[in-house]
N, C-alpha and C positions, 0 to 999 in steps of 0.2 A: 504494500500500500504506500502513496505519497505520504512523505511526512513532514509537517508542518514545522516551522522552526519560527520564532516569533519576530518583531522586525528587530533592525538594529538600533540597536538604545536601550532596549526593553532586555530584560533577565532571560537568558534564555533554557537555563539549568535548570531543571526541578520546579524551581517557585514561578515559572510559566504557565503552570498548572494550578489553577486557583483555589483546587478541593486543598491542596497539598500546602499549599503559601496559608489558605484559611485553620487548618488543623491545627499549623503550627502554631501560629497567633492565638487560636485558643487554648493551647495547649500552655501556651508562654503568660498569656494574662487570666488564666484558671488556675494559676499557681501549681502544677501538675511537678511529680515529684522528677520526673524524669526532664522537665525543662526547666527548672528552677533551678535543678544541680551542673543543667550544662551550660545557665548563665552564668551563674557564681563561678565557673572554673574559668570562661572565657574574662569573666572583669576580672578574675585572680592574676589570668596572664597579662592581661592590659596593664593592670597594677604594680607589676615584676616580679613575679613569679614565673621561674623558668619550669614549665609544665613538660614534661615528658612525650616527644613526638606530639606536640602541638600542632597543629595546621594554620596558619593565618583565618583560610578558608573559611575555619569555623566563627573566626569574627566578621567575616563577610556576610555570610550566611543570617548572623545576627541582627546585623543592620540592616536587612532585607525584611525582617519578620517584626523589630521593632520600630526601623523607620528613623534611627537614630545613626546620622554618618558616623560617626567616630569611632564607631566599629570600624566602618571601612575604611577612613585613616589608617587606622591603625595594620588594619590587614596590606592595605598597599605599600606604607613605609616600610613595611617587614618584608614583603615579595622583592621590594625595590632594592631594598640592601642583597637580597641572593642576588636575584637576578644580575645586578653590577659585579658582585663575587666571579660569577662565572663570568662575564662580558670580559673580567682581567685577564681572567685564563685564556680563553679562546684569542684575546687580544694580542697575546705573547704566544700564537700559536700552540698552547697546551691544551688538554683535555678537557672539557669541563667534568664536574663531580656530577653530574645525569649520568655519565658515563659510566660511574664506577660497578664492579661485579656484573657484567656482562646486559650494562641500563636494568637491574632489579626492581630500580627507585623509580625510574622515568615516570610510570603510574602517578604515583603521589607527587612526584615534583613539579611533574608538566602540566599532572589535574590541579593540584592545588593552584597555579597559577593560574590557569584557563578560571577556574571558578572566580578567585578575586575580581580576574580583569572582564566578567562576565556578571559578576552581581555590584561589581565598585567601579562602575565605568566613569562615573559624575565626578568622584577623586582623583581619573589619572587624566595626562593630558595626552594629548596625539601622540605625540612623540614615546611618551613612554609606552602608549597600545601597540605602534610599530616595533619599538626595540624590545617587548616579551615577546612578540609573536615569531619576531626572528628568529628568536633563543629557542623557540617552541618549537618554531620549524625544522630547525636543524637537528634540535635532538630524536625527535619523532621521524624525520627521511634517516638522521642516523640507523635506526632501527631497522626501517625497511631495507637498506638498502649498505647492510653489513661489510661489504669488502670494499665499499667506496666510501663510507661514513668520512667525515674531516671536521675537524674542530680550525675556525680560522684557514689558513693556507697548506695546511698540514692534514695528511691521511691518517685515519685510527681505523686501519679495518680491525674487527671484531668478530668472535667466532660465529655467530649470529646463530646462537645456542634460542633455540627452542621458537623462533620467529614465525615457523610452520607446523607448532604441536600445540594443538588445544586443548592436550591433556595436561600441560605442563603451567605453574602458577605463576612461569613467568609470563606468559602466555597474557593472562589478563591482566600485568601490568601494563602489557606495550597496547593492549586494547584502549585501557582507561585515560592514557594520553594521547590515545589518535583521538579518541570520539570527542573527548570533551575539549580539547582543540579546536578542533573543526568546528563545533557547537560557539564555544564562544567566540571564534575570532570570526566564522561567518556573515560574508560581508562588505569584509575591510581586510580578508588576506585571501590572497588571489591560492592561496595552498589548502586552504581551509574545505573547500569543496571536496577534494583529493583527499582527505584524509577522512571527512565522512563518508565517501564512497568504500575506499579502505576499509574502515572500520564496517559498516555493515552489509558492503557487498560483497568483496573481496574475503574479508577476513572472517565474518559470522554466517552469511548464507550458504559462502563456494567452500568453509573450510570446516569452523565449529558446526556447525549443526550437523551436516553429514558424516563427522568422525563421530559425535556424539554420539546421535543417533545408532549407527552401525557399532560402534564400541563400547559405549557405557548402559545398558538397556540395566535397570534397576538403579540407576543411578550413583552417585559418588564420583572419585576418583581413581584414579588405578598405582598413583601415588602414596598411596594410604591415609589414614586418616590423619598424619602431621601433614604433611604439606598440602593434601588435599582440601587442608580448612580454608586455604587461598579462594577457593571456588565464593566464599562468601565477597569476596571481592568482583568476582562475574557476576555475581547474582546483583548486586548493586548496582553493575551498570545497564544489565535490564532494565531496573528500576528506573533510572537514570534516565534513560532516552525512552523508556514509556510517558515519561511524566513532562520530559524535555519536546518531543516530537508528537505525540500520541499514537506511536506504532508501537505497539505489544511485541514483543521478539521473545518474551520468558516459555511463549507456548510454540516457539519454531523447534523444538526437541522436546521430546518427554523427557528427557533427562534432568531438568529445572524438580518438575514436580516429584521424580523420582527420587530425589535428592533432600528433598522433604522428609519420605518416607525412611531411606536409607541412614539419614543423621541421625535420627532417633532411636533407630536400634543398634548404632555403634555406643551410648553411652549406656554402661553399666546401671543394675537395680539401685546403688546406691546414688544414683543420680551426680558422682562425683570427680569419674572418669570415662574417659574412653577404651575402647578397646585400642591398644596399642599395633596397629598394622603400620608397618613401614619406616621409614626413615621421622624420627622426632629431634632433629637440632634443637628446639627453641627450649623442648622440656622433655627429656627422653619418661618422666613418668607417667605421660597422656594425661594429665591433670586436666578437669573440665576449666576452660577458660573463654576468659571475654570472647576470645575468636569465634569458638563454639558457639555462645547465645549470640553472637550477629550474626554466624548462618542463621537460626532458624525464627531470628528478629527479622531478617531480610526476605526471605522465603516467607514469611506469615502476613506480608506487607504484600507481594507478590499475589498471595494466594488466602484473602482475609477471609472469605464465604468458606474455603475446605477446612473440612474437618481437622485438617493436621495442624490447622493453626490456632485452633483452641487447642490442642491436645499440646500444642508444643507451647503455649502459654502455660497450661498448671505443670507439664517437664519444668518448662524455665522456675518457676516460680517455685517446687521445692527442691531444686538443684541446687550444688555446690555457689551459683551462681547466679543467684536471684535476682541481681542487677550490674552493672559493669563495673569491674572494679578498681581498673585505671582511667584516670581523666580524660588521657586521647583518647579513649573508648566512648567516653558519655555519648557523643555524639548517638552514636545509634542507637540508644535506648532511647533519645529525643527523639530523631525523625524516624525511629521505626517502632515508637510505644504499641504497644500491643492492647494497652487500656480498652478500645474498641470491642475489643475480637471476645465474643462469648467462650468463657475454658471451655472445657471436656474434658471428661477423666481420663487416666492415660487407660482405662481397660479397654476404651475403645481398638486400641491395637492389637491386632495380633499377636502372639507368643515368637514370632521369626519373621526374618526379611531374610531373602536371595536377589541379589544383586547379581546377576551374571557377569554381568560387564566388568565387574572387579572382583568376582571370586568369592565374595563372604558371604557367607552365612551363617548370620545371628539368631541364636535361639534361645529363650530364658523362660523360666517354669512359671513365670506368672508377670505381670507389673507391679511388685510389690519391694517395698526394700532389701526383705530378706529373701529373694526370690535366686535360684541358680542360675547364672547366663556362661553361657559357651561362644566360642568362633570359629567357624573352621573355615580355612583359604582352601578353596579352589578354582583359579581362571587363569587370566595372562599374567603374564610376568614382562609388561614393555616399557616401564618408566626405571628411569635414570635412583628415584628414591623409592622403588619395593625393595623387597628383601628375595631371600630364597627362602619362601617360609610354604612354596607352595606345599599342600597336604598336611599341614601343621593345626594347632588348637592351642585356644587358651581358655582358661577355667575358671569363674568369678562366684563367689559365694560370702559377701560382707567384705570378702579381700580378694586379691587375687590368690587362687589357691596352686593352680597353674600357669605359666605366665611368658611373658616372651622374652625373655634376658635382656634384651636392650630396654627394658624399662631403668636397668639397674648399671645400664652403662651414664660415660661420661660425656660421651659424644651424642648419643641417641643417633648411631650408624651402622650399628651390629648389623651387617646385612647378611651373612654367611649363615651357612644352615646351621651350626650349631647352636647356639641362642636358640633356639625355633622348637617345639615340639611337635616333632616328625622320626619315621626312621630316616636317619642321614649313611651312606655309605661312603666307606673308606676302603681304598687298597694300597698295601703297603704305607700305611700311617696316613696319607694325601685324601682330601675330602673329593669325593666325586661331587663337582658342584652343575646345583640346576642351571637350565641354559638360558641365558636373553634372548627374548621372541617368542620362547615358549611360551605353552597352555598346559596347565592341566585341567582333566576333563570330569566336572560334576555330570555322572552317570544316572542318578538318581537321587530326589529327594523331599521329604515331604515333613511337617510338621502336621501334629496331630496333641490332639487332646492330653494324650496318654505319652507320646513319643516323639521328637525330630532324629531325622535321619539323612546321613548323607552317606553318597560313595563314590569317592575318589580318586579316579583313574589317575594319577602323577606319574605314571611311566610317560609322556612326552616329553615331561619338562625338563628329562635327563639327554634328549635332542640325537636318539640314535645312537647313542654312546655305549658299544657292544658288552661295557660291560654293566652295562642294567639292561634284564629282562622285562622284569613286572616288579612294579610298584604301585600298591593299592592300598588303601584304607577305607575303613567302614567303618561308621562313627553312626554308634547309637545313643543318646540320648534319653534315659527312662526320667519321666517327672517326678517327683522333683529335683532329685539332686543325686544322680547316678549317671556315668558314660561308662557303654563298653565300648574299646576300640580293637578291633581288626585291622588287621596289617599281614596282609600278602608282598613276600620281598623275593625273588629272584635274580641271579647274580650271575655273569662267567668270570670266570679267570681266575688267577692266585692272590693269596696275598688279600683277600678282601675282607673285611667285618660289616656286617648288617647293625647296625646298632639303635636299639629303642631308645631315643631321648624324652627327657620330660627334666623341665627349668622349673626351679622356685626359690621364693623369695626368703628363706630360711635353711637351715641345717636340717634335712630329712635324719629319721631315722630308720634304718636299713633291719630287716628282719627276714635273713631267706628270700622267699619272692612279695615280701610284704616292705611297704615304704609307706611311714608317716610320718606328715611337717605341719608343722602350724605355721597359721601367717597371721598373726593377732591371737583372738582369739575364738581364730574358727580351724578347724579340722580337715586334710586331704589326707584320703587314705586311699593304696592303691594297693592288688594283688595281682600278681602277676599269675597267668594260667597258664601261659604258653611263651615260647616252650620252656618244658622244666630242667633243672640243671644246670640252668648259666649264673652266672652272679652279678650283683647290682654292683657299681660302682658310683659312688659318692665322689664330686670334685667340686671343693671349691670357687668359684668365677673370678675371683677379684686373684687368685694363684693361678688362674687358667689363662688369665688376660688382663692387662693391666687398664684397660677400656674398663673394668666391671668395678663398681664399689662396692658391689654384694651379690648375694646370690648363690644356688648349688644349682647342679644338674645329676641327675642319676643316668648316668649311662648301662647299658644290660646291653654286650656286645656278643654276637650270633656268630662265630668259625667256620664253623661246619657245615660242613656241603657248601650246596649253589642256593639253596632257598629256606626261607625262615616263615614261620605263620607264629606272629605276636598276637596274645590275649590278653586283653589287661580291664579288670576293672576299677574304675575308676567312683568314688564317693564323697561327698562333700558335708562334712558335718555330723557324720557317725548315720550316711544314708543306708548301709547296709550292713547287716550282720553276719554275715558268713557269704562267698562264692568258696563257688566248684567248679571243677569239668563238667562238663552234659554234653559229650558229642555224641552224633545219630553217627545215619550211614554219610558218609561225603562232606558232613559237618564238623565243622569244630564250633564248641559252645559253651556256653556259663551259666548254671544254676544261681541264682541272686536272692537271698531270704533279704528283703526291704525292712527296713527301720518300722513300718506300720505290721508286719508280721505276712504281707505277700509276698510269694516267691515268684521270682521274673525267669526263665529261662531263655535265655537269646542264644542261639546258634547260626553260622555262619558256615558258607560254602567253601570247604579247604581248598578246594582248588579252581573252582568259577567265582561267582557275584553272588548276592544276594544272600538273603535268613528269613529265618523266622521268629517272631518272636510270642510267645505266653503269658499270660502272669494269673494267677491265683491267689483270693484272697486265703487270708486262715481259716476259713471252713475246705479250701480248696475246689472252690466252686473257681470255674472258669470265669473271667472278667474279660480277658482278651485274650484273641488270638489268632495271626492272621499272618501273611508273608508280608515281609517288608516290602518297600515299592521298588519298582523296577525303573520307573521315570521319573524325571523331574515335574514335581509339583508344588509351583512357586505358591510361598502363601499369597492369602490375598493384604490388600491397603489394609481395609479394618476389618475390625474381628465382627461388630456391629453396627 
């Protein structure tokens, strides 16, 4: 559709749109908790107070909603000192600092000033609109246009790291300085057209939406959930240019609204962290933070009528983070208050989400604090920040009971399969490592009342590599708080060990085929069924790698022969009282007496796919029993 751009003089960002300029005014003269704390921080910075990752912007923004220039003073004399900063460098032929880490910043650098010189136009004069837009110009064709980029008279080609991956978070920074460029300087720079065509022909019609679409189907990142918080940034400038143009672009991929749904079921029952997938530089402990509630502050502003945006206001509201808890943050609890939006309880959801497109699948026994949640990866592996963790799990019950070792690193970049709970193989001491490009392949899976289930084809992700046959896993899930895991391993050559891992956040203690640890003060207890005779080894992480500040791992390393079939069950909280073997004919399986006094039997096929699984109350009266699934049966949105 054409889209409208307002004339020139007039604000063309955001407060173009009169519902969104009126909210905030009432939102500002209603005394509203969320805009009265992101005045007081902007007159704090006014005042001098040097406020952490401030934006000028913000005081632009300000004087737009109250009608008071000296916000936008203020905001301009502040753009105006950068801006001349860099005019020095370029001047003397040096780099400007937009430049720096491969343009990371350009986003905020180039938006921040587009917005000033777009909402404080009556503060600057001619002169000064030409000389940002120059600055602008050149960082932003810098971008595009990598091996000729030049600061001044001087070349800076640049590796022009991720310009064409829309999976990637630098990706929507160099978005957020084309569009909102082109938005404000439209007009009165002859480059400004070019770089809104860029931005939403070029770069979101012919590029994002079609990878999106074909790649991320359940939505998320394939990044993980540390760097994939970046998305909350994409999602803004949806917002952004719906409100700026009146073209909706949030609904040109499902993957916007999927991502709704997907955020929700990456944060833990305790409402206080994340599942830990992928690369975490900023916190390797996936702590719930500000980033987190602007995704689904932004997404609930996108999408105020769906269900998920009441359900992801009462999330917010008894979460780790109830409101923003850094100052540069305020901002979006301002312009994206949720106050409007009627709650929902979170039982509206589902017990599980599958996300194809990124491989997880999150399952937890209830929406309740003390409720069990699981993860287990299985999909591609093509970003720069995953891990090798494809066929791996982690285990949440009040703490983490099972866990990804890079929580407990220094770096939050453990990306190698050990960290990971998976079988990893070794020949001759040397880790057979998963491949870049690969997939592993979710065969089936379903979430049910009684049980989630997946099965996990990961023999690709080994890319042909003749000495992995078969690598499988089967991940059962009994409610509430029991996993059995299957693993089929197959191997050629010498020199090789199959080795069952499983990370935690404490010193296990080792019994035979029995392992318990505490992680506070809740309980993981695992028995090993299969196979019998090997021994568990205990290793320290922070003596295994000096990356770790804490942490063990139990190792149970398989010799023998070409192939292994591990049985482990797994309990959270004293969920069961006794397993056993129970194999049939073709089966390998586990007799399970439940903490309630039902016996679960799950068996598994020793050498194909699939089980079955039973369970009996203590009269012994049948309650379930049925084959596990055979295909993939995605849950649905909501549960009602």
């Amino acid at each position: 559709m054409p889209i409208t751009i307002a004339p020139l003089g007039s604000p063309r960002i955001l407060i173009s749109d009169a519902p969104t300029l009126t909210r905030l005014r009432t939102a500002l003269t209603s005394n509203t908790a969320s805009a009265t704390r992101f005045k007081n921080m902007v007159d704090s910075q006014i005042a001098g107070a040097d406020i952490y990752l401030f934006g000028p912007w913000q005081a632009a923004l300000l004087s737009q909603v109250t009608g008071k220039a000296s916000y936008c003073q203020y905001a301009v004399d502040q753009t105006e000192i950068f801006v001349q900063s860099e005019e020095a460098l370029i001047n003397r032929n040096a780099a400007a600092t937009v430049a720096g880490d491969s343009y990371l910043d350009v986003g905020g650098t180039i938006g921040n000033m587009a917005m000033v010189y777009d909402w404080c136009r009556s503060q600057m004069t001619a002169t000064q609109r030409t000389r940002w837009a120059t600055y602008g110009n050149q960082a932003v064709w810098n971008v595009w246009n990598h091996t000729q980029a030049r600061w001044g008279n001087t070349t800076y080609a640049w590796s022009g790291w991720s310009v064409d991956n829309p999976s990637n978070n630098y990706y929507y920074s160099f978005l957020r300085a084309t569009m909102l460029l082109g938005l404000a300087t439209y007009g009165e720079n002859t480059q400004a057209s070019t770089w809104l065509d860029k931005f939403r022909t070029e770069k979101i019609a012919n590029q994002l939406v079609p990878t999106f679409t074909r790649d991320l189907q359940g939505g998320g990142s394939r990044e993980g959930t540390g760097y994939g918080t970046a998305m909350n940034g994409l999602f803004d400038l949806y917002h952004l240019w719906e409100k700026s143009t009146g073209e909706r672009i949030a609904d040109a991929t499902p993957h916007t609204l999927a991502s709704f749904d997907k955020f929700m079921h990456d944060i833990v029952p305790t409402l206080d962290r994340i599942s830990p997938t992928g690369d975490h530089s900023r916190d390797s402990t996936a702590a719930l933070f500000d980033y987190h509630r602007q995704y689904l502050e932004v997404l609930s502003r996108l999408y105020p009528s769906d269900a998920m945006a009441g359900v992801s206001r009462s999330l917010l509201a008894q979460s780790s983070v109830p409101r923003m808890a850094n100052a540069f943050e305020y901002w979006v609890d301002y312009l994206y208050d949720q106050s409007d939006i009627a709650a929902q309880p979170l039982s509206r959801l589902p017990t599980a989400h599958w996300g194809s497109g990124t491989g997880q699948f999150s399952m937890r026994s209830a929406w309740a604090g003390d409720a069990t949640y699981a993860n287990l990866i299985c999909g591609p592996y093509t970003e720069s920040h995953a891990h090798h963790d494809q066929g791996s799990f982690v285990m949440f019950k009040g703490n983490w009971l099972a866990f990804d070792e890079n929580i407990d690193s220094h770096s939050g970049l453990a990306q190698y399969e050990t960290p990971h709970n998976l079988v990893r193989i070794e020949q001759n001491g040397k880790l057979v490592e998963q491949t870049y490009g690969a997939s592993c392949a979710m065969q089936a899976l379903a979430d049910t009342p009684v049980y989630a289930y997946g099965l996990a084809r990961v023999t690709p992700m080994y890319g042909g590599k003749a000495v992995v046959a078969k690598v499988e896993r089967e991940f059962l899930f009994i409610k509430p708080a029991t996993l059995v895991i299957l693993d089929r391993v197959q191997t050629s050559g010498s020199g090789i060990s199959r080795i069952w891992t499983l990370n935690l956040p404490g010193t296990p203690t080792l019994s035979g085929d029995r392992i318990t640890a505490m992680s506070g003060s809740n309980q993981l207890d695992v028995v090993r069924l299969a196979p019998t005779g090997l021994a568990s080894q205990a290793i320290s992480w922070p003596t295994a790698d000096d990356d770790m500040n804490a942490g063990s791992r139990v190792d149970v390393a398989d010799s023998n022969g070409n192939a292994s079939v591990f049985l482990n069950v797994l309990g959270a909280d004293h969920a069961f009282t006794a397993a056993t073997r129970s194999d049939a004919a073709g089966q390998t399986g586990a007799q399970i007496t439940l903490a309630n006094g039902s016996v679960a039997t799950a068996r598994f096929s020793t050498d194909g796919t699939g089980g079955t699984l039973e369970i009996r109350n203590q009269a012994g009266t049948v309650t379930f029993s049925g084959a596990l699934p055979t295909t993939v049966q995605a849950p649905p949105r909501l549960a009602n």
